[in-house]
C-alpha positions as CSV (number, residue, x, y, z in Angstrom):
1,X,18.3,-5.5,4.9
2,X,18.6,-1.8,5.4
3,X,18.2,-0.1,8.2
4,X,14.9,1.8,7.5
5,X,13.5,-1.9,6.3
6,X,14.6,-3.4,9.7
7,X,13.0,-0.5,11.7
8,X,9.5,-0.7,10.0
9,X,9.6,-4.4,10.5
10,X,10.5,-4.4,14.1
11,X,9.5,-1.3,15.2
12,X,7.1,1.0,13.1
13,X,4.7,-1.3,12.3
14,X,4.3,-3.3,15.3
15,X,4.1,0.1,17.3
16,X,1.6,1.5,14.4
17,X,-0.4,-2.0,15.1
18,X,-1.2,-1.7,18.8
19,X,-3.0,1.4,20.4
20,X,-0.7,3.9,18.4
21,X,-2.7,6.9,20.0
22,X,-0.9,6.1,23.1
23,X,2.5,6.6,21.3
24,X,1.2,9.8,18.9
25,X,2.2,13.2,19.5
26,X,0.2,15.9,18.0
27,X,2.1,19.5,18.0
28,X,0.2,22.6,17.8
29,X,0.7,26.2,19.2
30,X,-0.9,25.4,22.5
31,X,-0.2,22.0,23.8
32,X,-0.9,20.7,27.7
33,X,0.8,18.3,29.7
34,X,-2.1,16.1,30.7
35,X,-2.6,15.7,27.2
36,X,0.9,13.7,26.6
37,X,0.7,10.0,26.6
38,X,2.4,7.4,29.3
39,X,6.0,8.3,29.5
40,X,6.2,11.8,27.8
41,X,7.6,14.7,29.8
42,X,6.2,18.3,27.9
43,X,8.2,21.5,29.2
44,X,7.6,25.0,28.4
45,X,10.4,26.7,26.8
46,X,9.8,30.5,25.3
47,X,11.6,31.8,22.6
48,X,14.5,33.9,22.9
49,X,14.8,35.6,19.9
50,X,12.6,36.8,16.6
51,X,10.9,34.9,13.6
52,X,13.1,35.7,10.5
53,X,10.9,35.0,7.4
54,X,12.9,33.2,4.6
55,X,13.0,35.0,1.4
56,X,15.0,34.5,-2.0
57,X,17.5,32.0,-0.7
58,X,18.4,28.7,-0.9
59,X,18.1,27.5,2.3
60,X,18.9,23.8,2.6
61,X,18.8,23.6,-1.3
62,X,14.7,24.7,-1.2
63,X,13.5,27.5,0.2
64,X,10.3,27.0,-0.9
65,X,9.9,24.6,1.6
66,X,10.9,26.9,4.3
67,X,8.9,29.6,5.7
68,X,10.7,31.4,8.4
69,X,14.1,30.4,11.0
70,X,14.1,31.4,14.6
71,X,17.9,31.8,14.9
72,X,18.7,31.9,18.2
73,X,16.0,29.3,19.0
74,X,17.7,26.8,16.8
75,X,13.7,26.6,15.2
76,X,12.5,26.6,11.9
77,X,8.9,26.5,10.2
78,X,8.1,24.7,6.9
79,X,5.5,24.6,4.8
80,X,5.3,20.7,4.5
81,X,3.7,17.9,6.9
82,X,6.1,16.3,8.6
83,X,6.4,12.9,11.1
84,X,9.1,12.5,13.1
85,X,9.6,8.7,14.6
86,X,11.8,8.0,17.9
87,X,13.4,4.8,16.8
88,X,16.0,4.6,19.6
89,X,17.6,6.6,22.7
90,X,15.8,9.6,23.6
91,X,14.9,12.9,22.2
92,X,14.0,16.8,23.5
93,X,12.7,17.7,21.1
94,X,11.0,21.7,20.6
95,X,7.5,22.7,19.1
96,X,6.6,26.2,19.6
97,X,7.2,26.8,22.9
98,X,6.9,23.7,24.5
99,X,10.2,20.5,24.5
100,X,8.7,17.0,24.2
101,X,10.9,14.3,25.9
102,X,9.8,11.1,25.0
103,X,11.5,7.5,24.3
104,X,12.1,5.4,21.6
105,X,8.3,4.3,20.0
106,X,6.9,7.6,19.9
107,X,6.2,9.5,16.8
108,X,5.4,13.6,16.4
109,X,3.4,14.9,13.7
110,X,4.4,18.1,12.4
111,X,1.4,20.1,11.0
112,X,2.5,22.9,8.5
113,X,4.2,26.6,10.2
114,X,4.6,24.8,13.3
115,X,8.1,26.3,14.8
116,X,10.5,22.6,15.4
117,X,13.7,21.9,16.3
118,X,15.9,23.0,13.3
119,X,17.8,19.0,13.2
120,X,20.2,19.7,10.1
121,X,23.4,19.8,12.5
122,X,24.1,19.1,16.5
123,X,23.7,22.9,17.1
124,X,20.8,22.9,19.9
125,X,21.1,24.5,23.4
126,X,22.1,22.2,26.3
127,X,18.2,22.6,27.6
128,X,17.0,21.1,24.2
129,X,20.3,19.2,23.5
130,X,19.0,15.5,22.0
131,X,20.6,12.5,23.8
132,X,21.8,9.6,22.2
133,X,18.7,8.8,19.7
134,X,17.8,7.4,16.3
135,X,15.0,9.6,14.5
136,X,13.2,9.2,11.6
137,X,11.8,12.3,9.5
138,X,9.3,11.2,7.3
139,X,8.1,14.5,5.2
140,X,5.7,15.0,2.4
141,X,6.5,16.6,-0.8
142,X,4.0,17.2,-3.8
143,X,4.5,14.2,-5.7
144,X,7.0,11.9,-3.1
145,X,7.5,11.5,0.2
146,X,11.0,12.1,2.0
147,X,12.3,9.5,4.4
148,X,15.5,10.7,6.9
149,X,17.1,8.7,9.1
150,X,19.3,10.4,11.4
151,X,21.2,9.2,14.6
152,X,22.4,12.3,17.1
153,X,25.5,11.9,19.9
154,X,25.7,14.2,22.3
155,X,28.9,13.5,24.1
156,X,30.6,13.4,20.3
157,X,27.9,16.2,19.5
158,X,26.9,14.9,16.2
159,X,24.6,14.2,13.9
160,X,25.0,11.4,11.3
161,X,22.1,10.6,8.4
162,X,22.4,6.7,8.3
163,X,19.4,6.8,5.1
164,X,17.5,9.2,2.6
165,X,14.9,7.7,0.8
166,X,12.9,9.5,-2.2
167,X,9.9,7.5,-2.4
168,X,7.7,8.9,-5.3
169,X,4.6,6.6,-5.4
170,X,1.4,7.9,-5.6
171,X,-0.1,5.6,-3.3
172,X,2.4,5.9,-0.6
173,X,1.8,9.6,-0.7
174,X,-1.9,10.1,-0.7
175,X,-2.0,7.1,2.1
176,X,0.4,10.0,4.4
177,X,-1.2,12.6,3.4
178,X,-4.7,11.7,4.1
179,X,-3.2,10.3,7.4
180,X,-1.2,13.6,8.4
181,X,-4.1,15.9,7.3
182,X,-6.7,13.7,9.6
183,X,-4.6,13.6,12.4
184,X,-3.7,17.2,12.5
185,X,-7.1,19.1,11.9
186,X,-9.2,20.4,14.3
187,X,-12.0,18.0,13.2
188,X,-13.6,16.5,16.1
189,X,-12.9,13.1,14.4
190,X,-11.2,11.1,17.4
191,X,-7.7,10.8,17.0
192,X,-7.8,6.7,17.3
193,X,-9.7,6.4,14.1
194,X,-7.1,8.8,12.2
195,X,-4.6,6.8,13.0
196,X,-5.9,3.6,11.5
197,X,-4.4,4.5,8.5
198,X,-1.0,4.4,10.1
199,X,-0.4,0.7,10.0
200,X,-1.5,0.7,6.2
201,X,1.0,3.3,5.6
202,X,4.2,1.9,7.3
203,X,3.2,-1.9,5.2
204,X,3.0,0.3,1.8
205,X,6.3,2.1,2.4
206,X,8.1,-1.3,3.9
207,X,6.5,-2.7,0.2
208,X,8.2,0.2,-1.8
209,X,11.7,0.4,-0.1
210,X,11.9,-3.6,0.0
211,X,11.2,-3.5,-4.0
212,X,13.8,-0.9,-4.3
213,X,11.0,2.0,-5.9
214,X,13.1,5.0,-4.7
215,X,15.4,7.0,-5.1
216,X,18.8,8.2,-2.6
217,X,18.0,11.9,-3.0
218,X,21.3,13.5,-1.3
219,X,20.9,17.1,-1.2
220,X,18.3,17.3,-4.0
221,X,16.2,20.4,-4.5
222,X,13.0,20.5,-4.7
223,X,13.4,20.7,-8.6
224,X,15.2,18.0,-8.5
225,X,12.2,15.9,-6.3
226,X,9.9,17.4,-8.9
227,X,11.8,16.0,-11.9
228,X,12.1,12.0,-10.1
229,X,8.2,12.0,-11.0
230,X,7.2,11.2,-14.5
231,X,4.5,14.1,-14.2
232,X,4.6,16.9,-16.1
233,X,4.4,20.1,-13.7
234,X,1.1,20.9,-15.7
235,X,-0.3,16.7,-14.9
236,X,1.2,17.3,-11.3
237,X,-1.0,20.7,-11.1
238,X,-4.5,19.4,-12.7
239,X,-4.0,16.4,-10.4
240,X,-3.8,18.0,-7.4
241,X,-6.8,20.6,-8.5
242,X,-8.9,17.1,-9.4
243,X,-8.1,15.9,-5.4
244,X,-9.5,18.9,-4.1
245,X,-12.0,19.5,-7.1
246,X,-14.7,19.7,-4.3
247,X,-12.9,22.4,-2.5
248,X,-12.5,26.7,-2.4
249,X,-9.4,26.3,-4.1
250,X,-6.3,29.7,-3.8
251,X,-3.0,30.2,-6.0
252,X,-1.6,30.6,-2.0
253,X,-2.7,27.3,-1.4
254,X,-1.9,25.5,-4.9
255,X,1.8,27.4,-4.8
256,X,2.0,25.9,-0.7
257,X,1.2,22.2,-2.4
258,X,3.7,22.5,-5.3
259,X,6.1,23.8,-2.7
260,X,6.4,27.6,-4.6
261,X,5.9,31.0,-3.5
262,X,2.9,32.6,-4.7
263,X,5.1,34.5,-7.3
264,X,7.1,31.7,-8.2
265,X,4.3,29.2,-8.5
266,X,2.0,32.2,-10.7
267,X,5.5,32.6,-13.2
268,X,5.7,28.6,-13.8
269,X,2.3,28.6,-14.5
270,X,1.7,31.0,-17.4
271,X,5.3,29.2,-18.6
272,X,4.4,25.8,-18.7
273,X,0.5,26.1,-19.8
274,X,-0.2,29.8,-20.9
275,X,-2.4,29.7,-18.5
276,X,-3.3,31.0,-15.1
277,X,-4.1,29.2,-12.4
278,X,-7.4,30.5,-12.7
279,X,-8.2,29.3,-15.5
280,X,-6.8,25.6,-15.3
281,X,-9.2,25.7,-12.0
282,X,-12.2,26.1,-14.2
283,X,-10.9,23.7,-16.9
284,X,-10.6,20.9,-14.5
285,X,-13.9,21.8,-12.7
286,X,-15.6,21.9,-16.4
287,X,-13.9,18.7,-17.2
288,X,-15.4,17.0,-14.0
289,X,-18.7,18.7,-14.6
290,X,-18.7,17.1,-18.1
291,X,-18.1,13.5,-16.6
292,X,-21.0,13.7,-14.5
293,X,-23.5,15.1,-16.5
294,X,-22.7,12.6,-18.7
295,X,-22.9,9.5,-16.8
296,X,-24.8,10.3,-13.9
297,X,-28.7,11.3,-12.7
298,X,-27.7,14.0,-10.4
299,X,-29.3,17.3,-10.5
300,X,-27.1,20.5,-12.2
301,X,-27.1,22.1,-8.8
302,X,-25.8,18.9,-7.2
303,X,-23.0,18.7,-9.7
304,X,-21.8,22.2,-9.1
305,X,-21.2,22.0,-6.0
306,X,-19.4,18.7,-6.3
307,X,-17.2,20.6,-9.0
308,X,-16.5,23.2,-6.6
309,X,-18.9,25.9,-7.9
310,X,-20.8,27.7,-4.9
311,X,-23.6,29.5,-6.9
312,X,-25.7,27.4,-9.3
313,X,-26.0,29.9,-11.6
314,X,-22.5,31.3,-11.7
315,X,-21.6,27.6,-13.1
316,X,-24.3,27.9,-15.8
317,X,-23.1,30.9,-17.2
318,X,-19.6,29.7,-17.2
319,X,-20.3,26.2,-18.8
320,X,-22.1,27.9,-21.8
321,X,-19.5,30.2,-22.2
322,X,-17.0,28.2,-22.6
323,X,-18.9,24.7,-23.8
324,X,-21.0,26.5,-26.2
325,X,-24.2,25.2,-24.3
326,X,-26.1,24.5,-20.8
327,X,-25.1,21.9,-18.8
328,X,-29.0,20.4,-19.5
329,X,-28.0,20.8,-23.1
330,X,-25.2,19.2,-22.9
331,X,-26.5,16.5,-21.1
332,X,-29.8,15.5,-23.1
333,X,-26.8,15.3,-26.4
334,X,-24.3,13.2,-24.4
335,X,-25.7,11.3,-21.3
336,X,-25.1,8.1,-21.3
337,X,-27.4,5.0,-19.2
């Protein structure tokens, strides 16, 4: 059995099973120390030196996953979710400008620009230095999620990865994504009911990685992730347009999710569909508007808005100019009971 399959059996899941809320850190730019659960120490550490936004390198293979490195602070900012699981020892571990110290059992959620401990190599100052520990990075990509497994020494000052895990199912990924995204807004929803999902998501990836559906990644880039999933870039795109169909949708926001600048993401775009993003969006949300009309009894307003239209008669005027009729039209030739 390998080691990631042992420590969801014995660890992830039972800890995921009971009261996880006591064990689930949540970073964010101000943080307080009553606010820690049982056990967790929460320090304030400024930074020492200056934000230095990446641009047009290859930074750990991908840039486009990173936004900006703090240097001197050891930090660095991505623009992925990220978990990070205690799994043994104990970590120091630096969001913003606080240092978490917590045991084995624990488990920090990243949410996206949030300045971390940069963990690629034992380079960190003596205040932030990890002790002997076993953490897991679990980190969400477009189309897969990323599973590290990394054991630090500090008397031998070193970091070794004992397992890197690719895991590219669908299922698996909208299960941490939905969980991550729950957990880390500034929704009033209570934190305990986010974190229901937890449980489901450790069984689904214990269920991948023990039926081999993965793939050792090494160093890959992120075009390399991209090309372990079947998807075209185009199916990858109109899928993630359909999740968020209901949504006020941005290129900044679709090139975040496909993990490309705004520039790149705009370039593959017109090269893989002659398209712009633009007007895939209002593809999709005509395609989806289409569906409805056709096989449901809600009003044209109602299905605008579903569709991500904000003004009713915005989306009128676009559906007949580009279906050739109005969406009543349309439906009194196609519905279907």
């Amino acid at each position: 059995m390998s080691p990631l399959s042992e420590s969801l059996r014995t660890k992830l899941i039972p800890w995921a099973q009971f009261h996880p809320e006591r064990r689930v850190i949540v970073a964010a730019s101000q943080m307080r120390a009553s606010e820690m659960p049982d056990g967790v120490r929460l320090t304030r550490r400024k930074f020492i030196g200056k934000r230095v936004i990446v641009k047009n390198n290859r930074y750990y293979n991908n840039a486009r996953s990173f936004l900006a490195l703090w240097p001197e602070d050891r930090l660095n900012e991505v623009d992925h979710l990220k978990m990070v699981c205690v799994l043994s020892g104990q970590t120091h571990f630096q969001v913003g400008e606080y240092v978490i110290s917590c045991d084995a059992g624990h488990f920090i959620f990243l949410p996206v620009g949030i300045p971390h401990t940069d963990s690629s190599k034992y380079n960190f100052p003596e205040k932030q230095a990890m002790d002997e520990c076993e953490l897991l990075y679990i980190i969400l990509h477009s189309n897969a999620i990323q599973c590290w497994m990394k054991r630090f020494q500090r008397e031998q000052k070193r970091v070794d990865v004992l397992e890197n895990y690719l895991v590219p199912d669908d299922h698996t990924t909208q299960l941490f994504r939905i969980l991550m995204e729950k957990a880390t807004s500034s929704d009033s929803v209570p934190l305990q009911h986010s974190l229901a999902l937890l449980p489901i998501f450790f069984e689904t990836l214990q269920k991948e990685i023990k039926e081999r559906r993965y793939v050792h990644p090494g160093a890959m880039d992120q075009d390399q992730i991209q090309a372990s999933n079947p998807l075209t870039f185009e199916q990858q795109l109109r899928q993630y347009i359909i999740r968020h169909i209901g949504k006020t949708l941005t290129v900044k926001e679709a090139a975040r999710e496909m993990h490309f600048s705004r520039a790149q993401f705009s370039r593959r775009v017109r090269q893989e569909t002659g398209k712009t993003f633009v007007e895939i969006l209002t593809e999709c949300r005509l395609e989806e508007a289409k569906v409805l009309l056709c096989k449901s009894q809600w009003t044209v307003n109602a299905i605008a808005a579903t569709v991500g239209f904000r003004a009713p008669a915005y989306f009128r005027r676009i559906f007949r100019q580009h279906v050739g009729v109005t969406p009543m039209e349309f439906r009194k030739s196609n519905f279907k009971k």
